[in-house]
Steps between C-alpha positions, in 0.01 A plus 500: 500500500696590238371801248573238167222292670308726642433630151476198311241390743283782539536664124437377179862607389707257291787362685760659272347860621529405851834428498606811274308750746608322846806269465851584610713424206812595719350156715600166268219302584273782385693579188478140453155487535482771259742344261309173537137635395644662202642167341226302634314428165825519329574193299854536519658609821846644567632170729660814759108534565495125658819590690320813655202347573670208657698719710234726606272171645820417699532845609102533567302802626379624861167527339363135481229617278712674260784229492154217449387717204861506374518051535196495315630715208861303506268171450331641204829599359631184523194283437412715173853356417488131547746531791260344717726334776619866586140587483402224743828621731329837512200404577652265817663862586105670481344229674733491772415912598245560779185461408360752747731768382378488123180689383216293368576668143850442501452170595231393250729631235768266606257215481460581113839493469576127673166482242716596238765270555252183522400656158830492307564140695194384312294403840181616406348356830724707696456767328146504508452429820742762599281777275240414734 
C-alpha cells in the first residue's frame, strides 16, 4: 500500500499534509495530485490544471488505492464546476477499478463523490440513496 494512503487512512492528517510529507513531486501523477488538492476549492481554476489531471487518469498509478482516491478528487473538481459529463466519464474510469484492490475507506469516499455528482445533476434520489 502506498504511504499517501496508508496515512490518510490510519491518521487524522488532512490530505494536503499527506501529500506534502510523502508524495514524489519529481512523479506527475503525484505532483498532480498535489497540484489538484490545492485548487480544489478554488473557484477559478488555471484550465492547464484540467489538462494535468486528464493526463494523469490516462497515465494512472500502480497503486489502485492511491490512483481511486485521486478519481474521486478529479470528480469533485469537475462536478464543483458544472462539468458534469467529464465528471460522469471519471467516475465510469473509478467504477471500472477492482473492487478487491481498493480499501473500504478509499472506496466509501469515492461513493460520496459519484454522490456528489448526483448532487450537482439535481437527482436528489440518487443522491440520497447513494449517502446511504
Amino acid at each position: 500500500m502506498h504511504q499517501i494512503i496508508k496515512e490518510y487512512i490510519d491518521s487524522t492528517s488532512r490530505l494536503s499534509s499527506i501529500l506534502e510529507k510523502y508524495a514524489d513531486k519529481g512523479q506527475f501523477f503525484e505532483k498532480t495530485f498535489c497540484n489538484l488538492v490545492t485548487v480544489i476549492n478554488i473557484e477559478e481554476v488555471d484550465h492547464q490544471v484540467y489538462l494535468e489531471v486528464d493526463q494523469a487518469i490516462i497515465n494512472g498509478h500502480s497503486d489502485p488505492n492511491l490512483y481511486s482516491l485521486f478519481i474521486s478528487y478529479a470528480i469533485s473538481l469537475y462536478s464543483r464546476r458544472n462539468k458534469l459529463e467529464r465528471a460522469n466519464a471519471i467516475q465510469s474510469i473509478g467504477l471500472s477499478l477492482p473492487r478487491e484492490k481498493i480499501h473500504p475507506v478509499i472506496f466509501s469516499f469515492f461513493i460520496l463523490k459519484m454522490a456528489d455528482i448526483k448532487f450537482y445533476e439535481g437527482k436528489t434520489v440518487e443522491y440520497n440513496a447513494l449517502l446511504k
